[in-house]
VEXDREN-2710 file (C-alpha; in Angstrom, 1 decimal):
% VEXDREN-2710
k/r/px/py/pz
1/UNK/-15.3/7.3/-3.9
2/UNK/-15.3/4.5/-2.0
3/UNK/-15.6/4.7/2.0
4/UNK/-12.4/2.6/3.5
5/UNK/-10.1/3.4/6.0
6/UNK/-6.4/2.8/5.7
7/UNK/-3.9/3.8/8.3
8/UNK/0.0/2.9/9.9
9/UNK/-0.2/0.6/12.5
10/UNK/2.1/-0.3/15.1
11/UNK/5.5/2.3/13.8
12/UNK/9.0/0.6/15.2
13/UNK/11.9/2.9/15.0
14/UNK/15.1/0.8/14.7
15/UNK/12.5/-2.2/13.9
16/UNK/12.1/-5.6/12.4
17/UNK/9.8/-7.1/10.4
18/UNK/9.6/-10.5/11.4
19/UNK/7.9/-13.7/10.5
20/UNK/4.5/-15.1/12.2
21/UNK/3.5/-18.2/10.1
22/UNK/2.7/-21.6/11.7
23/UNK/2.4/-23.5/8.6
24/UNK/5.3/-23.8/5.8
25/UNK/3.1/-22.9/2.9
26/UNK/1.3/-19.5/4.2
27/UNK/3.5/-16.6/4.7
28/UNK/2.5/-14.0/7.3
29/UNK/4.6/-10.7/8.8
30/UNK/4.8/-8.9/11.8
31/UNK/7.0/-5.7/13.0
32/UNK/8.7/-5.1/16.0
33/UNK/11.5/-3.3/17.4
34/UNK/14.5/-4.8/20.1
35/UNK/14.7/-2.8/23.4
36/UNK/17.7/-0.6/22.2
37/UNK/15.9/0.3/18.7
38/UNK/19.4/0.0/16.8
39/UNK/18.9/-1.6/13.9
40/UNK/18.9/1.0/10.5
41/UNK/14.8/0.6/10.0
42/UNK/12.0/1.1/10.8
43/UNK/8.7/-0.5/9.9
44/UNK/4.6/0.1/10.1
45/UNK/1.9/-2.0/8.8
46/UNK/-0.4/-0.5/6.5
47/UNK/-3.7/-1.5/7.4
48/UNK/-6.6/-1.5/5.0
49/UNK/-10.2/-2.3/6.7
50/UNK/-12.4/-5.0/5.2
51/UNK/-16.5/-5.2/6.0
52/UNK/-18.3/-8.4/6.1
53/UNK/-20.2/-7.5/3.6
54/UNK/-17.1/-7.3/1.0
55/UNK/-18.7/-8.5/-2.3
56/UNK/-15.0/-10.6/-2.3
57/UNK/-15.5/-11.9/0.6
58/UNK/-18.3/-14.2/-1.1
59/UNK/-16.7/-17.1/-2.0
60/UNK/-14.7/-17.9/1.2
61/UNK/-18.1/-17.3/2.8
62/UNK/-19.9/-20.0/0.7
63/UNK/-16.6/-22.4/1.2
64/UNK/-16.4/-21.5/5.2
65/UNK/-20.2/-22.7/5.1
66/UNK/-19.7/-25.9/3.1
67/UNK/-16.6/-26.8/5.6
68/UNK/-17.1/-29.2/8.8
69/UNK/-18.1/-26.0/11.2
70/UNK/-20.3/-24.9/8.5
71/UNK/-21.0/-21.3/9.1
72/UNK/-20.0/-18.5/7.0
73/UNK/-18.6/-16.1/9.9
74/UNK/-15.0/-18.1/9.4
75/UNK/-15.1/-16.9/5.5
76/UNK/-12.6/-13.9/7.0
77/UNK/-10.6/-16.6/8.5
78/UNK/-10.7/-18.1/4.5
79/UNK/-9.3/-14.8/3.4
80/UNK/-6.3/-14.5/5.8
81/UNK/-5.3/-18.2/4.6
82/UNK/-5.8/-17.4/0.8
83/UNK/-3.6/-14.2/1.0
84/UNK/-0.9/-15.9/3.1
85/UNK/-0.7/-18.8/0.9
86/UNK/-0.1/-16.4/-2.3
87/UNK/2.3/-14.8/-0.3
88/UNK/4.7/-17.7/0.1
89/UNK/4.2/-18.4/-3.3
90/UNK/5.7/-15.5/-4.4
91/UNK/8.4/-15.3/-1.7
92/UNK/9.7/-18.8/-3.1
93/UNK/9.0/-20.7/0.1
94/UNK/11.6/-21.5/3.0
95/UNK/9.5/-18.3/5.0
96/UNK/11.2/-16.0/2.1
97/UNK/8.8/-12.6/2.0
98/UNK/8.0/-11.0/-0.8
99/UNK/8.9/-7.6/-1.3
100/UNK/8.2/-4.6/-3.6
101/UNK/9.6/-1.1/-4.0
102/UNK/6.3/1.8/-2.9
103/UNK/6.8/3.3/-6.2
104/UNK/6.7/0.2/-8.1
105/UNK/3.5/-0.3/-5.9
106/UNK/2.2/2.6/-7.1
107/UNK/3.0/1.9/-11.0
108/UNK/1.6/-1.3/-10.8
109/UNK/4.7/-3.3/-11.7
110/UNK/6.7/-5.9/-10.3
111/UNK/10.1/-5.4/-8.4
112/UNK/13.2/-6.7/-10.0
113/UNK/16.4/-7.8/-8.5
114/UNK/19.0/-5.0/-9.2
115/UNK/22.3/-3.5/-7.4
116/UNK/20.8/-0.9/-5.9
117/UNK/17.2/-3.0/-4.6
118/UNK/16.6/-1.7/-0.8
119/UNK/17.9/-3.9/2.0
120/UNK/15.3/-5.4/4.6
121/UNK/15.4/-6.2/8.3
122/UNK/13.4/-9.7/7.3
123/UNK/16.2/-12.1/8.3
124/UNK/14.6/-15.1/6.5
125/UNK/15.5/-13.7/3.1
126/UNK/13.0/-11.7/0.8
127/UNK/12.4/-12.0/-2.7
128/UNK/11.7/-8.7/-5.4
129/UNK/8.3/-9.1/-6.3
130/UNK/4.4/-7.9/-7.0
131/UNK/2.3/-7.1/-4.5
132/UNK/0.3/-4.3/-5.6
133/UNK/-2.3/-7.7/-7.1
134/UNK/-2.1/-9.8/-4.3
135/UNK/-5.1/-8.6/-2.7
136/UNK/-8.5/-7.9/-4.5
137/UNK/-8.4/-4.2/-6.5
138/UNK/-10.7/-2.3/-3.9
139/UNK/-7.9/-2.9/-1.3
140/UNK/-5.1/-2.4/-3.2
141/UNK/-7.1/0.6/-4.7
142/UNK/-7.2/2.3/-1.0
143/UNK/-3.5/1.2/-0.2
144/UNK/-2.2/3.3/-2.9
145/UNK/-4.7/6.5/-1.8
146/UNK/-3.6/6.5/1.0
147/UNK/0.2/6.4/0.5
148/UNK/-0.1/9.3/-2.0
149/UNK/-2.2/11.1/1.0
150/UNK/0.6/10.3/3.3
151/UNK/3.2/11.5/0.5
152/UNK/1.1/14.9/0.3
153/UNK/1.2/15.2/4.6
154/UNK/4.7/14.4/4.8
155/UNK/6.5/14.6/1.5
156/UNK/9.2/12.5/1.0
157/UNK/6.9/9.6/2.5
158/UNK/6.8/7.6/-0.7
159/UNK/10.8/6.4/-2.2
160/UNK/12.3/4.1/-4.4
161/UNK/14.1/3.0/-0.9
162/UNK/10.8/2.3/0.8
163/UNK/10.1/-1.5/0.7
164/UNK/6.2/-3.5/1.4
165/UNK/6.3/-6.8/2.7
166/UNK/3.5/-8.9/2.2
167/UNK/1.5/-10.1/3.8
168/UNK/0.5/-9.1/7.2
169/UNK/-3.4/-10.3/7.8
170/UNK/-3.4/-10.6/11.2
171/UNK/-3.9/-6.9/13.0
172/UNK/-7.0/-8.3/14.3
173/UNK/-9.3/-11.4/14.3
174/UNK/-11.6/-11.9/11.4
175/UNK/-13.9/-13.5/13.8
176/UNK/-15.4/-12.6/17.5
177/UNK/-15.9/-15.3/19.9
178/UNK/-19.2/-14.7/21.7
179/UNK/-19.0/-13.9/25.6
180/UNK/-21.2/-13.3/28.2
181/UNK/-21.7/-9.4/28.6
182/UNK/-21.7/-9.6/32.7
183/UNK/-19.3/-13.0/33.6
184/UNK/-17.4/-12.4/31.0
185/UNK/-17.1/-16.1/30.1
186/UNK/-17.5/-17.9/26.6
187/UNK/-21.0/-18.6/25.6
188/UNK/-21.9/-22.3/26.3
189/UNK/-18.0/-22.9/27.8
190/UNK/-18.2/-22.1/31.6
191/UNK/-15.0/-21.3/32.8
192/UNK/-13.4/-20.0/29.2
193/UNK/-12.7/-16.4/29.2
194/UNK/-12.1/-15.1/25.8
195/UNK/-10.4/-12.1/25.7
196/UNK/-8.2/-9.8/23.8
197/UNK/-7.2/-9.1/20.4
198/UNK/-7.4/-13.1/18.8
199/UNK/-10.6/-13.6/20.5
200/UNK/-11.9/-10.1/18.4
201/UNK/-12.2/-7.8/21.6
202/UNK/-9.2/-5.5/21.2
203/UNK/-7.4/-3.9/17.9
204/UNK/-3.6/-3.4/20.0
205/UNK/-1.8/-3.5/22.6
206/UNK/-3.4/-0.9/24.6
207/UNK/-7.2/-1.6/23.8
208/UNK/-5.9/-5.3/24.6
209/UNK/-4.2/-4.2/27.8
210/UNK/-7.4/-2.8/29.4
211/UNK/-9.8/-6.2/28.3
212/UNK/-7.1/-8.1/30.0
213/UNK/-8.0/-6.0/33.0
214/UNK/-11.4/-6.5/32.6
215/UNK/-11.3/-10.3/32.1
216/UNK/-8.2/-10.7/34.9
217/UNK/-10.9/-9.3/37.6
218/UNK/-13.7/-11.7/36.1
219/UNK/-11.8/-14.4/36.3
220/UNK/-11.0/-13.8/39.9
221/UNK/-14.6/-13.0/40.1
222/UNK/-16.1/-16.2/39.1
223/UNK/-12.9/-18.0/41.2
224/UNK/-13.9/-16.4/44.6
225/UNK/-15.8/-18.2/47.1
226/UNK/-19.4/-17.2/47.2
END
């Protein structure tokens, strides 16, 4: 079989998926939980890894090169875009998410409206729909492995009353931005410090957490007086 991890990712008991778009037409979700953890969910990403080398991955490649900045390293960037945009599509727009039952996931078939559909912590609205063809086979493919292995380690994991959101694309950048390995700064930018998990040096808040440390004391580094 194929060679993919999938995993949870950031688990909020008493959490709420939230929204994370800047632009109107791309949807894009988060999860988080409020200090007291009351609210009647909780909520984990499902993360599925993608290689550069994707054979899907392709044709944003080929686009990202033919774009002003011309290079085929923002083709990941491409991706995220294309998935987010489908995503509002089939929310309806207005932020809406689109949601689908795990089983319905699982039997390939789209959610429908009904007296008894799950509710969500998404406080924008969501909207009963497909998700298991939103992204290309080989993830979806792995999404649904994994959830059955999850079912088999903790049975019970996979319910009618389980609801995915789509889409959340952003659990790390799709692109790294190059720094010096000893000042710490950005290659060709003096005084720029990338740094953390949007500049593609950290996968969470703890791996984050400890490159901020790293970049806080080259930062006062390169401020001191020599």
């Amino acid at each position: 079989g194929e060679d993919r991890g999938v995993y949870s990712f950031c688990m909020c008991p008493g959490g709420q998926v939230v929204c994370t778009s800047v632009e109107e037409d791309e949807l894009c979700v988060n999860g988080m939980s409020f200090s007291k953890r009351q609210s009647k969910w909780a909520n984990s990403a499902l993360v599925a890894s993608v290689d550069p080398r994707e054979s899907f991955l392709g044709e944003y490649m080929e686009e990202a090169k033919r774009s002003a900045h011309g290079h085929e390293a923002l083709g990941g960037v491409l991706f995220q875009r294309a998935m987010e945009r489908e995503a509002a599509i089939r929310g309806g727009g207005a932020f809406k998410c689109p949601v689908q039952r795990v089983t319905d996931f699982l039997d390939k078939k789209s959610s429908v409206a009904s007296v008894d559909f799950p509710t969500s912590s998404y406080r924008l609205g969501v909207t009963p729909a497909s998700l298991h063809d939103i992204y290309p086979d080989a993830l979806s493919a792995a999404i649904a492995t994994a959830l059955e292995e999850f079912d088999r380690r903790l049975p019970g994991f996979l319910t009618p009353e389980a609801l995915l959101h789509g889409v959340e694309t952003r659990t790390s950048s799709a692109v790294r931005i190059s720094r010096d390995p000893g000042s710490l700064q950005c290659e060709g930018v003096s005084g720029l410090f990338p740094c953390g998990e949007g500049a593609g040096y950290a996968g969470g808040i703890v791996s984050s957490a400890v490159d901020g440390v790293r970049v806080a004391a080259a930062v006062l580094g390169a401020s001191m007086p020599s």
